[in-house]
C-alpha positions in Angstrom: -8.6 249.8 22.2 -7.3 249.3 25.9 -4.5 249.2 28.0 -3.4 247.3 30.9 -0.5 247.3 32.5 1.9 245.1 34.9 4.8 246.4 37.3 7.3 243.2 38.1 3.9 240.8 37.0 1.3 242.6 39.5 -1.5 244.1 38.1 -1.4 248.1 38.3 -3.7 251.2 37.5 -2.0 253.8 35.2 -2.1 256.6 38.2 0.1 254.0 39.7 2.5 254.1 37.3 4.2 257.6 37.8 7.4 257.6 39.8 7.5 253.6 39.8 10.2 251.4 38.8 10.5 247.8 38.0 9.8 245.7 34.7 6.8 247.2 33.0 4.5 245.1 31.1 2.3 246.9 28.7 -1.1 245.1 27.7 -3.1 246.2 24.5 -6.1 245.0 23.2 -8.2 245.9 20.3 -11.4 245.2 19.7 -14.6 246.0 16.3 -16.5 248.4 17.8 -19.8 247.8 16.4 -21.1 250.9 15.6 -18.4 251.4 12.7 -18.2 250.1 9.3 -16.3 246.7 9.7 -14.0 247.0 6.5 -12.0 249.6 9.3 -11.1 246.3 11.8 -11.1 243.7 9.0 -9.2 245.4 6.9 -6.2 248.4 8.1 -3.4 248.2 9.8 -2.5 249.3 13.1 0.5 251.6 14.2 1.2 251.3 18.0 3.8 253.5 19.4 5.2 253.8 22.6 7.8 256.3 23.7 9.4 256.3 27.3 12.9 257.8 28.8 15.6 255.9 26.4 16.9 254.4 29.6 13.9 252.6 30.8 13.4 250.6 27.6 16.0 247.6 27.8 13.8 245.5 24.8 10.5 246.4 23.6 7.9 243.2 22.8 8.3 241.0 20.4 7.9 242.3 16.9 8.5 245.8 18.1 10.6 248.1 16.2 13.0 250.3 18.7 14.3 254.0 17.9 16.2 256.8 19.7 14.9 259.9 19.7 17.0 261.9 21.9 16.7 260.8 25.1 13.6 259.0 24.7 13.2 255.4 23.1 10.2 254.6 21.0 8.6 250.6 20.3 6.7 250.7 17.3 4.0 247.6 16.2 2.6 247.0 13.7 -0.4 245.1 14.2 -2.3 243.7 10.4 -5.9 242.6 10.8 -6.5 239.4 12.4 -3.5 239.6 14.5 
């Protein structure tokens, strides 16, 4: 799995990220790794969660699932194999 992220549609590094502001894109991408039994890619389902300050999440990706927790604000996915 890896992240990359966008900060108003230019590329950034994570150590950028702290302090910033703008629209944040989030990038993830999974991959087989190929020293693990396949049936774990092929065939489970993946939880990604992301949790930020409530007030710095206006929408969260399509398909995403938003709750408050406090003052935070978390985007769950759900991501089934093949997707």
């Amino acid at each position: 799995m890896s992240l990359s992220y966008e900060l108003d549609g230019k590329k950034v590094e994570a150590d950028q990220l702290a302090g910033a502001s703008g629209n944040l894109a989030v990038h993830v991408t999974t991959a087989r790794n190929e020293a693990v039994d396949p049936a774990f890619y092929d065939s489970f389902m993946l939880q990604i969660t992301f949790t930020l300050p409530g007030a710095s999440l206006r929408r969260g990706g399509e398909g995403a699932t938003i709750a408050q927790s406090g003052e935070d604000a978390t985007a769950a996915f759900t991501v089934l194999p093949g997707q």
